[in-house]
Structures are given as structure tokens and as C-alpha cells.
Steps between C-alpha positions, in 0.01 A plus 500: 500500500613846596331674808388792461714640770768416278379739232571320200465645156216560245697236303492278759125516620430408148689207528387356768129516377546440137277176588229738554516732177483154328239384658278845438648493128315148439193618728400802319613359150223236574274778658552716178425261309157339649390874500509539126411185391200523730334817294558368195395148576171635679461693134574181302174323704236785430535626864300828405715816609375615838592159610812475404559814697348317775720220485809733484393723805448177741894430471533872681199449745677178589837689577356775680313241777851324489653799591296519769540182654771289359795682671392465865486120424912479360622513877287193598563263199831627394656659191564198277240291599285815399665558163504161425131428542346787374709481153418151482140589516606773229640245302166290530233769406635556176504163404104535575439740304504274260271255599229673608420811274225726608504833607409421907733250565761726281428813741527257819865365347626830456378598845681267636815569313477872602528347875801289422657771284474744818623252736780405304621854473518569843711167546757589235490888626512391887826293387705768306370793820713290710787436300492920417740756663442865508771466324436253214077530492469770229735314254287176593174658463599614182646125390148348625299739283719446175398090567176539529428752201704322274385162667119593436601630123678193405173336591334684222727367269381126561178589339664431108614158655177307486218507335222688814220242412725239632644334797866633460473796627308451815754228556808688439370791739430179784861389425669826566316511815588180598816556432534818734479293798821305401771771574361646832383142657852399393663775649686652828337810521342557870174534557461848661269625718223706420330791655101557497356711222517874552183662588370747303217736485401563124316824626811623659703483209214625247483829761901499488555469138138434305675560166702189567210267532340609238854428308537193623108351478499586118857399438405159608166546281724554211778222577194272559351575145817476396593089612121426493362632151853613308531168358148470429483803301782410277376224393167655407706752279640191318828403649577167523574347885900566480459857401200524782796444687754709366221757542434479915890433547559833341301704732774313803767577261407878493457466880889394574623801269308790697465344870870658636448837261198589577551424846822740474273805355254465802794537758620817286177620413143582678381135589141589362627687223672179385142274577333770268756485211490134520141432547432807200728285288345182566148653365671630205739193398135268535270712319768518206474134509155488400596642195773286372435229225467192708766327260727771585820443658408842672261341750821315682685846505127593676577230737855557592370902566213410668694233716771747576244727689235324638700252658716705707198718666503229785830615609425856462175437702683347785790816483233755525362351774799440679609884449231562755531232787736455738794340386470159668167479318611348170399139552094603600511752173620261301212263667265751437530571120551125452158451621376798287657393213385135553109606522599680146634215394167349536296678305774623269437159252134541584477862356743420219243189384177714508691771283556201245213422522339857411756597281694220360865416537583851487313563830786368700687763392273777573451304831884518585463880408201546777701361769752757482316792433356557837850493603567742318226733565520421835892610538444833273256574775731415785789684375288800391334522906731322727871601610783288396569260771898383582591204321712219635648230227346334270391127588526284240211185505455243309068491510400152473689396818431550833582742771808266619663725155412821726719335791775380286555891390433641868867576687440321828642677823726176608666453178825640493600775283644500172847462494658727177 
């Protein structure tokens, strides 16, 4: 392996950890997949609605607690041992699901998936910080994001394999797991070390930058709808389980086109100017969508637009927030809105279920539209009253990691420079 004193190239870096990018590739294939099946399964069994979003929400409450707690425990036990166990546990809930259908011990599994999901995140992110340069961590960053999108789509896609009422798909979402443990117990890769959690006062950043909180708690409402209920609601308008699919893994699909462009506009533009244009679009691309014929081949184009904004308001959050800290500040930001945005995560599914409930199907959609239009109230308001702050770059997060992503696109002081 190549020390990093050595500077080796982007190229390289990738090389040498290509047993991790496989590894995440089968993890969140598996993850995508159990998340889907899940809502439609728990509407298959007569779960009424608000408990579905129940169900759906514990998998975030269950990451947010292991964000708290799972990383100070990695130094201790050790990297693989770490990965290993908790996927294998991974592996093991969804097999349960199976067996024992009702909606408690369904909120308790995905609870405890949530805490595996989290911890395995920081292992895989803790791995790649280490083997990152100043040098070659934007170009990794930007390989580990295009994994786990595409990763977590291509999940979707299982949902046309099998028919939901059945044991193949919980079993092929346990296999993938199962099989993400082969490459990286297998493997070379050192384990690195890992540094304590950032601290982070949410009040401090909400006086700092309040507009992006607010971005990044309803951004993670509207992802969370989005995972939790999007299946859910397709298959109430009448498509069948592989279209379900084809439906959520558009929204990811529309997330990979915008992520770099819009990220792009915010470095040339106003940063809040950019959260208001997106957020203003977001309202206006969902509340169309309640008026498309459900058998429309519209309502994907609805998810591909909708994807391609609300998705990337994680990364603005973070940038806004970071235009206003000190520069060595990134990793607690980024710690910051991840919490925010994991408390919206939260109730996100449970909002998006009542809505369904009141309305129909077609209150998800009005539900995805009131997440964002606080934003962009909220952002008029701030650029109409408050002075442009500077702007640094734009960071580019993926949102359902951990803040080990925020370290892997942080320069470090002891790295050596890039070499041209």
C-alpha cells in the first residue's frame, strides 16, 4: 500500500480500496432494498398508515442514537471486527422480518438496523479518511457518493424480482448483506485509527447560520418521506412492486444528475439565493405532481425533478453553514446538520403517513411540498434582511452517512500538498 507521504494518485487510492466500494455497493444494495420492500410489505399486511410511518421513522431514530455512540466504541473492538458483526446482525434482522410480522417488533427491527446502518458507515468512512490525501480526497469523496447513490438505486430495482408477499426478497436483501462482509474481512486494508466525535453545539450553529438548520432538518424530513412512504404511495396509485421501484430509484437517479451542478451554482451564486431557488422549485415540481394522472409516465419525470432538488439541500445546508465558521470547523458542521437532518428524518415518514392518511396517496406529495416551503419562505426572508455572508466551496455530502464523509472531504494540515 502506498503511504501517504508518498502521495500517490487519485487512481491509485482507488485502487487500493476498491475492496471497500464493493463492499458498500452490496451493503446499501441490500439496505435499498429492505427499505422498499419494508413499506410495501407493511401495506400488503393491513398495517394502517400512521404505522407504517412509524415503522419507517424507527430505522432513522436507530441511526441517530448510533451516531451517537457507535463510533467511540470502533477504537476498542476494531474496524473489521466492527463491520463484520454489525452487518451480520444486518443480515439477520431482515430475515426476521419475516417471521414475526407485527408492527412493534417491525419498529424495534428497523431500530436496530438504523444502529448498524450508522455504525457501519463510520467504519467504511473511517477506512477511506485514512487512505485520502489532500490531494486525492475530493476525487474519492466524489467516487464514494456515486456508489452509494447508485448502490441504494439499484436496490430499488430488486423490488420487480420477487413477488413482496414472499420470502425472496427479504432473503435476497440478507444475502447482499452477508455478502458485504466477504471483500473487506478478506482484505489488506488497515484498520485506521479513529478520532472522537466532534463536539458540537446545535445552538451555536442555529445562531451562526439558522437558515441552514432549518435546510437541513426538513431536507431530511423530505428524504425520509421519501425512502419511508415513496414506495408505499406508488403502490397505492396502482403500480405494481417493480415499478414501486423504478419509482423511489428515480428520485436517486435525479439526485446524481444535479448533486455537482447545483453545487457549482451555489459557489458562483448567493448560497441562500441558490437554497431558495431550489427549495421554491421543490414546492412547485410536488404540487404539480398532485395533479398528474397516476398512470402517467409524468409522475417519474415528478420524481427525477423532485429528486434532483430535494436531495442535494443537505449539501447546501452544510456549505452555508460552513461559509460562516472558521475554516477548521467543517467536520462539527457537518455533525451538526447530520443530527438536524436525522431528527427530520424522523418524523419526515411520520408526517408523510398522516397526510395519506387525511388525504390519500396524493398527500405524500403535498407532504414533500410542505417540507420545502418553509425553506423557502424562510430564505426569501433571510436574503431580503440579512447581508450576504462570504462563501467558501461548496461541500459535497452524501446524507445518509455519517460525519466520517465530512472528514474524508476536510484538507488535513499534515497531508502534503498537491503535487500538479
Amino acid at each position: 500500500m502506498p503511504s501517504r507521504a508518498e502521495n500517490p494518485g487519485a487512481g491509485a487510492v482507488v485502487a487500493s480500496v476498491w475492496v471497500l466500494f464493493l463492499g458498500t455497493a452490496l451493503l446499501m444494495a441490500g439496505n435499498g432494498l429492505q427499505g422498499s420492500l419494508l413499506g410495501i410489505r407493511s401495506d400488503f399486511e393491513g398495517f394502517a398508515t400512521p404505522a407504517i410511518g412509524i415503522v419507517m421513522a424507527s430505522y432513522y431514530a436507530g441511526f441517530l442514537v448510533g451516531s451517537l455512540t457507535i463510533p467511540a466504541r470502533l477504537a476498542s473492538v476494531g474496524h473489521i471486527r466492527v463491520f463484520a458483526g454489525l452487518a451480520s446482525l444486518t443480515s439477520s434482522v431482515a430475515l426476521i422480518h419475516y417471521l414475526v410480522v407485527d408492527v412493534f417488533t417491525w419498529s424495534l427491527l428497523r431500530f436496530i438496523t438504523g444502529m448498524c446502518l450508522s455504525g457501519l458507515y463510520v467504519t467504511i468512512e473511517s477506512w477511506l479518511n485514512e487512505r485520502a490525501t489532500n490531494a486525492t480526497r475530493g476525487r474519492l469523496l466524489a467516487v464514494y457518493m456515486v456508489v452509494v447513490t447508485i448502490s441504494v438505486g439499484s436496490g430499488q430495482l430488486l423490488l420487480g424480482v420477487a413477488d413482496p408477499s414472499g420470502p425472496g426478497l427479504f432473503i435476497t436483501a440478507s444475502i447482499l448483506i452477508s455478502l458485504a462482509i466477504v471483500p473487506l474481512t478478506l482484505s489488506q486494508v488497515p484498520s485506521p485509527a479513529i478520532d472522537a466525535p466532534s463536539k458540537v453545539s446545535i445552538r451555536a450553529l442555529f445562531r451562526a447560520a439558522p437558515l441552514g438548520i432549518v435546510s437541513g432538518a426538513l431536507a431530511g424530513a423530505s428524504n425520509g418521506a421519501i425512502f419511508g412512504l415513496g414506495a408505499v404511495f406508488a403502490t397505492r396509485i396502482g403500480m405494481n412492486p417493480g415499478r414501486a421501484g423504478l419509482f423511489v430509484g428515480a428520485s436517486i437517479i435525479g439526485a446524481t444528475l444535479t448533486q455537482y451542478p447545483i453545487g457549482h451554482l451555489s459557489d458562483r451564486f448567493p448560497r441562500r439565493r441558490v437554497i431558495f431557488a431550489v427549495a421554491a422549485a421543490a414546492v412547485g415540481v410536488a404540487v404539480a405532481g398532485t395533479a398528474v394522472d397516476p398512470d402517467s409516465l409524468l409522475l417519474f419525470a415528478v420524481a427525477v425533478l423532485y429528486g434532483s432538488l430535494a436531495f442535494p439541500m443537505y449539501s447546501l445546508a452544510v456549505s452555508h453553514i460552513n461559509d460562516v465558521v472558521s475554516d477548521d470547523q467543517l467536520v462539527a458542521t457537518a455533525a451538526g446538520v447530520l443530527f438536524v437532518y436525522g431528527v427530520g428524518s424522523i418524523f419526515g415518514p411520520i408526517v408523510a403517513s398522516l397526510m395519506m392518511t387525511l388525504l390519500g396517496p396524493v398527500g405524500y406529495l403535498w407532504s414533500l411540498s410542505g417540507f420545502f416551503a418553509p425553506v423557502a419562505a424562510y430564505s426569501l426572508y433571510r436574503l431580503v434582511t440579512k447581508a450576504r455572508p462570504g462563501q467558501k466551496r461548496f461541500v459535497s455530502l452524501p446524507p445518509r452517512t455519517s460525519l466520517m464523509a465530512a472528514r474524508l472531504a476536510e484538507p488535513r494540515p499534515d497531508d502534503d500538498p498537491p503535487t500538479s
